[in-house]
LOBA-621839 format. One record per residue (C-alpha): residue in one letter; x, y, z. Coordinates in nm, 3 decimals, decimal comma, always signed. Example, Ala and Ser with C-alpha at 12.3 -4.5 7.8 and 13.67 -1.06 7.14 Angstrom:
<atoms>
A_+1,230_-0,450_+0,780
S_+1,367_-0,106_+0,714
</atoms>
This chain:
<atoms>
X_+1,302_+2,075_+1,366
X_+1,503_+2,369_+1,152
X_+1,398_+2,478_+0,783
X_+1,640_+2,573_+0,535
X_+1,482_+2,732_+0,259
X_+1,701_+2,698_-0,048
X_+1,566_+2,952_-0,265
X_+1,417_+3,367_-0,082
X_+1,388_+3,682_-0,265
X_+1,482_+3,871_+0,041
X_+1,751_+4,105_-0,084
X_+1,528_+4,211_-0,403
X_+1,259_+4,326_-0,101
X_+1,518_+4,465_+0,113
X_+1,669_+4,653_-0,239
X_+1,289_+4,806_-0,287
X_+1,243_+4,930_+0,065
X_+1,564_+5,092_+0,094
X_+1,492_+5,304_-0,229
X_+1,236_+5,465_+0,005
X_+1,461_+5,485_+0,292
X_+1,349_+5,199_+0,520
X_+1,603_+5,020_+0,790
X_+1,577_+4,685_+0,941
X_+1,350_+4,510_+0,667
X_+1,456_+4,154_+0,724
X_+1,319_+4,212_+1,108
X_+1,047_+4,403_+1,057
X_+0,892_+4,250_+0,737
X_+1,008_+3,848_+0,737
X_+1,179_+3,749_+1,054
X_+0,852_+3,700_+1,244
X_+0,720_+3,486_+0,957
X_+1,056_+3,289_+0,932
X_+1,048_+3,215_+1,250
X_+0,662_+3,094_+1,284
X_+0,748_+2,841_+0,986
X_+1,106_+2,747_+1,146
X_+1,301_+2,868_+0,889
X_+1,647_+2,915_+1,022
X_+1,811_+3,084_+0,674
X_+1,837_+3,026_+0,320
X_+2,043_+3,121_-0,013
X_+1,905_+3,466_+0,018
X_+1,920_+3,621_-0,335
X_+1,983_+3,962_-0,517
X_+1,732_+3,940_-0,809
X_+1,727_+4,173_-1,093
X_+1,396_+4,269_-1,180
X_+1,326_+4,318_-1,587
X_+1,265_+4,646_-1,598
X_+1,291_+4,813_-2,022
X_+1,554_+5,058_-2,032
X_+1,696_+4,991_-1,678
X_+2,055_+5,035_-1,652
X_+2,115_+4,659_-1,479
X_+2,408_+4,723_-1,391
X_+2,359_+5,044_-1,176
X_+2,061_+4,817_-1,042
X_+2,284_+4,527_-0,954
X_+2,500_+4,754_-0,768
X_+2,232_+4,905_-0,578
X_+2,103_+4,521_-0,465
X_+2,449_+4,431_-0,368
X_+2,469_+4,794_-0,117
X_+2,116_+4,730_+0,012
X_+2,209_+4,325_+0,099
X_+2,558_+4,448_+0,248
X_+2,387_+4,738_+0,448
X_+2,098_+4,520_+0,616
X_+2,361_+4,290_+0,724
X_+2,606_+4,533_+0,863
X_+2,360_+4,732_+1,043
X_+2,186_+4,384_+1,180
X_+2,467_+4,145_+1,285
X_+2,239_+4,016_+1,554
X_+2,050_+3,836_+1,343
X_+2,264_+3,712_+1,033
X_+2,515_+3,457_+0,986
X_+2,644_+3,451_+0,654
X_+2,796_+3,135_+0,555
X_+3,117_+3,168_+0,336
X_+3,318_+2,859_+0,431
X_+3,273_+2,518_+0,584
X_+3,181_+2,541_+0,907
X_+2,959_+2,850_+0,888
X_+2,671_+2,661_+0,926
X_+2,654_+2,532_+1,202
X_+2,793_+2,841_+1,377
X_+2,455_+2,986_+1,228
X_+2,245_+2,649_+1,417
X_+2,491_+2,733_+1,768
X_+2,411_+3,107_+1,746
X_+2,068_+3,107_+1,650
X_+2,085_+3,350_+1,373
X_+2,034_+3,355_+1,027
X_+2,220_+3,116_+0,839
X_+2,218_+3,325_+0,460
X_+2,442_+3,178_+0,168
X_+2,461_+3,494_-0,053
X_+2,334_+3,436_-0,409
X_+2,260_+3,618_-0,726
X_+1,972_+3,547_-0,918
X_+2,109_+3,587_-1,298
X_+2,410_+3,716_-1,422
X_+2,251_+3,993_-1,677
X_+2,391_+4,256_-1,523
X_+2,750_+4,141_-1,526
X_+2,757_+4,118_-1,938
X_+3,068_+3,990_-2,037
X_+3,258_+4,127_-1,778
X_+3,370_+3,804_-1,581
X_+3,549_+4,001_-1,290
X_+3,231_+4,097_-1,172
X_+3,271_+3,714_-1,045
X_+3,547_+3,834_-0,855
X_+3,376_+4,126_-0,656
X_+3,075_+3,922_-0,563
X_+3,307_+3,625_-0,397
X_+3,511_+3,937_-0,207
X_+3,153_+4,053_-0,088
X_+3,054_+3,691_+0,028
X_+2,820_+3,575_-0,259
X_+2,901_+3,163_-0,253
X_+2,610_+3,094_-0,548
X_+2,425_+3,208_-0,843
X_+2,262_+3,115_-1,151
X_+2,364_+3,223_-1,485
X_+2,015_+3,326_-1,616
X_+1,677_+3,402_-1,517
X_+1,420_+3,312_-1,761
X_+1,585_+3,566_-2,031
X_+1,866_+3,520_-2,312
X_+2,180_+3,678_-2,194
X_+2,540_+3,742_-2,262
X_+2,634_+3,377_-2,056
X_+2,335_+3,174_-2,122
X_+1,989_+3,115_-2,176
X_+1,650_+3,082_-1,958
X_+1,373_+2,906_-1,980
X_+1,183_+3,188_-2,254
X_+1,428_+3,138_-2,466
X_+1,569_+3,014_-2,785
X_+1,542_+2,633_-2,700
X_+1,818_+2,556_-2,932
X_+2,059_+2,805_-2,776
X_+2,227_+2,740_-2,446
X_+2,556_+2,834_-2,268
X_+2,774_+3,050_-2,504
X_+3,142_+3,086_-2,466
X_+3,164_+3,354_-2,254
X_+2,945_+3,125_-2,011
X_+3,132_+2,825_-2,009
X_+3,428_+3,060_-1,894
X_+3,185_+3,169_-1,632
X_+3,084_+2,833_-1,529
X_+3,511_+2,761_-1,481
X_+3,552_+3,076_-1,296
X_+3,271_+2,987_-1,039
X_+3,370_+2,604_-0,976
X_+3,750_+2,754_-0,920
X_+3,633_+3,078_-0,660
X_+3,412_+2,784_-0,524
X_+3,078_+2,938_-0,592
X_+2,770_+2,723_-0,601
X_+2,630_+2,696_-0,978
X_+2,266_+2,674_-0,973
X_+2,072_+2,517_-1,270
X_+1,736_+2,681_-1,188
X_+1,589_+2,849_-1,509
X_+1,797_+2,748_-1,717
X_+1,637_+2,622_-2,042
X_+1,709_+2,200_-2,161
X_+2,007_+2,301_-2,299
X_+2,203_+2,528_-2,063
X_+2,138_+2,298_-1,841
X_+2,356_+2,021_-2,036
X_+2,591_+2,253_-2,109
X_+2,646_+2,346_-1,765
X_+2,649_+1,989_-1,681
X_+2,894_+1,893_-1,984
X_+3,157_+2,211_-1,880
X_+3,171_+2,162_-1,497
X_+3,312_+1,906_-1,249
X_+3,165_+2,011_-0,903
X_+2,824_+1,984_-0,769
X_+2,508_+2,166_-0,941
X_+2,205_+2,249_-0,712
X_+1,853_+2,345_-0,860
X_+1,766_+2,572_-0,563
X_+1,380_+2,592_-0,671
X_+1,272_+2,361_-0,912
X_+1,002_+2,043_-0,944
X_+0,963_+1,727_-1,121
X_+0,807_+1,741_-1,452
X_+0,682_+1,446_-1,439
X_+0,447_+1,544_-1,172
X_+0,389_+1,936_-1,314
X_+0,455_+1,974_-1,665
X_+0,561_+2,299_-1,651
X_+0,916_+2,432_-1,831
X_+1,042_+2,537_-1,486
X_+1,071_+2,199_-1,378
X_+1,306_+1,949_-1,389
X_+1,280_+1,605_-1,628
X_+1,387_+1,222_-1,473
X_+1,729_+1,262_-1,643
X_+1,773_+1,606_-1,501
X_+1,716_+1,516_-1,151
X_+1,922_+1,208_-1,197
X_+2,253_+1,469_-1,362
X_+2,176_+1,656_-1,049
X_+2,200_+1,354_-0,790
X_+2,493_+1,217_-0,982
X_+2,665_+1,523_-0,912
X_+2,596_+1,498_-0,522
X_+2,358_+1,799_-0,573
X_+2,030_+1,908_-0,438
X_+1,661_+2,019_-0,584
X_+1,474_+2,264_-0,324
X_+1,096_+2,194_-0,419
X_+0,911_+2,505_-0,521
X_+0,598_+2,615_-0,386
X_+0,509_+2,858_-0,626
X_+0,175_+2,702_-0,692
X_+0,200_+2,658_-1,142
X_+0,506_+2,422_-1,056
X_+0,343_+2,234_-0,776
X_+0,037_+2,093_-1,007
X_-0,136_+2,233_-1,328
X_-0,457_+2,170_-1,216
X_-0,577_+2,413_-0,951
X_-0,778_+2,126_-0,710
X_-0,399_+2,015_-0,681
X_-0,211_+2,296_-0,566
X_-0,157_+2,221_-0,220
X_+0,074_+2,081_+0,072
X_+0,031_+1,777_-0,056
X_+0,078_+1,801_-0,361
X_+0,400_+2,016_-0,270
X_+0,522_+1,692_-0,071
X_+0,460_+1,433_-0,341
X_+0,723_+1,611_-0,573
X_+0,978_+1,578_-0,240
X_+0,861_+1,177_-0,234
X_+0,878_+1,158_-0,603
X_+1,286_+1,258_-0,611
X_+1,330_+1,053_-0,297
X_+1,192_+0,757_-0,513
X_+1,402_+0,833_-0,847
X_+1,731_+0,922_-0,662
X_+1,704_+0,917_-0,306
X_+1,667_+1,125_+0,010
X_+1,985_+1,277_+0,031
X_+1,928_+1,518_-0,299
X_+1,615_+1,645_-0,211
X_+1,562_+1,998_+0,006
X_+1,330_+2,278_-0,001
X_+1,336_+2,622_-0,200
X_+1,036_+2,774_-0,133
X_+1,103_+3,083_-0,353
X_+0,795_+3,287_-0,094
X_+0,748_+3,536_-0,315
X_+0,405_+3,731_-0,209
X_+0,588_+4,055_-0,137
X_+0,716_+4,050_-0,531
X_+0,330_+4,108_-0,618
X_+0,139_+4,329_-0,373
X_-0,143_+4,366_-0,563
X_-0,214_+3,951_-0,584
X_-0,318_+3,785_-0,262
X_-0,086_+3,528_-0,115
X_-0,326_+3,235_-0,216
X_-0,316_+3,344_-0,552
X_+0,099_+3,314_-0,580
X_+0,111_+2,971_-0,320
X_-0,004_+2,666_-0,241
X_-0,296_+2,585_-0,006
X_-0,106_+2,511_+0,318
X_+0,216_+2,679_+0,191
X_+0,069_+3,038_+0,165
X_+0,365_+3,261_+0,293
X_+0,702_+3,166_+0,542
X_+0,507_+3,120_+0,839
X_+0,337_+2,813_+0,700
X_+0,657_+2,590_+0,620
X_+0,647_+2,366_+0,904
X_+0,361_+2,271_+0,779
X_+0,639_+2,032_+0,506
X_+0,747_+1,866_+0,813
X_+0,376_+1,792_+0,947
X_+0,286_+1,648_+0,638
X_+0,628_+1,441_+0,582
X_+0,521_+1,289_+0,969
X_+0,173_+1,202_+0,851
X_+0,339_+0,998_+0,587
X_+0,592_+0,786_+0,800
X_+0,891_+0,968_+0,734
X_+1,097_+0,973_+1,093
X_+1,323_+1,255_+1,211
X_+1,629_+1,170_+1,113
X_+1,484_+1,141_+0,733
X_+1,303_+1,492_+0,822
X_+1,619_+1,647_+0,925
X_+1,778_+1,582_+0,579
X_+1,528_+1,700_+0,388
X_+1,421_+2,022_+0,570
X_+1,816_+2,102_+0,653
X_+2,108_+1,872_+0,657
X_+2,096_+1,833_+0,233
X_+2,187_+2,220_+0,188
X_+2,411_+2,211_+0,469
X_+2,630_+1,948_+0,304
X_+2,640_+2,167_+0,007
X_+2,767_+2,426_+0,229
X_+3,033_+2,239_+0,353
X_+3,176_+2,234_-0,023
X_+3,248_+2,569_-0,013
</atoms>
């Protein structure tokens, strides 16, 4: 059984190492782990850290050359998917299937040809904020009464016609409608849970999930362990699967995936139970979804769709 995880931080680790002249950091720091949980790829994302007084865009640029650089100097072990197809040349060739994304658009400003240079380079998704107010639209921390602004709905048209995958993680209630009102294609929420399971502004409401499935999309359940369940006896596997049963029950099997958004190398100084789930404490522990779906009926075929075949249909849109 192969893993797709729909949401990995890799390039912002990979970004970090090679400021202090590392080589090789997907194999030497996550491929063993990847491969323990059965994790055959993911959208692999450049995300800008918030740093006061950064220059983002120098940042963005140095992301971008790290990303670019690990896979050029590793093409054993990478597959990038750009097209349909791409996948399962990834599944034949046992690499790393890795749709290129971007984490937030900060960096870019106002300057929508940035959209063009990250297509060129392979990028085939990205969300328009992080949790942050920016020139294009508006996160989660942010004025709930603002969403996209003008500059963003251009945005959201330029992605749907390169035929870039618009993500609605993060967004706040209101970018997210106005993402939803301004495009045509399918929307994913790579990492993202139901709210009506974890109360928590990351995660997605009844009518969100059901925008999302109307629009042929996916949700990739999080495991970061404040979206999985508020209370702390409840952050677990299992509580990690209901949120994958409770989509399957509101819109069905086909929209649900997993974005595990594995984060522990983002906060060395916290121990991985602190950041995951019990069960889901780092990569190496994902297979432990498919386990757990077994235990509660689901058959292979269902499996297969949920731990892979939902994001590779997305892929096929591009």
């Amino acid at each position: 059984m192969k893993i797709f995880d729909g949401h990995a931080d890799i390039w912002y680790d990979v970004a970090q190492k090679r400021k202090l002249g590392e080589e090789g950091i997907v194999k030497k720091y996550h491929l063993d782990r990847l491969k323990a949980g059965k994790i055959i790829g993911g959208i692999f994302v450049a995300y800008l850290e918030h740093i006061d007084g950064q220059d983002d865009e120098k940042e963005m640029f140095h992301l971008i050359n790290s990303a670019i650089h690990e896979i050029k100097t590793n093409p054993e072990i990478f597959n990038i998917i750009k097209k349909r197809g791409d996948f399962n040349k990834g599944i034949v060739e046992e690499k790393l299937n890795v749709i290129m994304g971007i984490e937030g658009l900060r960096a870019i400003g106002k300057n929508l040809d940035w959209l063009d240079t990250f297509y060129e380079l392979g990028f085939r998704h990205a969300s328009l904020t992080w949790n942050e107010e920016n020139d294009l639209a508006t996160g989660i921390k942010g004025d709930k009464n603002r969403g996209l602004t003008d500059v963003g709905i251009e945005a959201i048209k330029k992605m749907e016609n390169l035929g870039m995958i618009i993500d609605v993680s993060h967004a706040n209630e209101k970018t997210f409608w106005d993402i939803y009102n301004n495009s045509k294609k399918t929307i994913i929420a790579s990492h993202s849970n139901a709210k009506s399971l974890c109360k928590h502004d990351r995660n997605l409401t009844d009518e969100q999930i059901k925008a999302i499935a109307e629009r042929d999309g996916v949700i990739g359940i999080n495991a970061y362990k404040g979206f999985v369940a508020i209370d702390p006896a409840r952050q677990n596997l299992q509580r990690f699967v209901d949120h994958i049963e409770y989509i399957i029950s509101l819109v069905g099997i086909k929209h649900v995936a997993l974005g595990f958004d594995f984060c522990e190398y983002l906060y060395p100084n916290k121990k991985e139970e602190e950041i995951n789930p019990l069960g889901l404490e780092n990569a190496s522990k994902a297979s432990n979804v498919i386990e757990e779906l077994y235990k509660r009926g689901y058959n292979e075929n269902e499996i297969r769709k949920i731990t892979f075949e939902n994001f590779m249909r997305i892929s096929e849109k591009l």
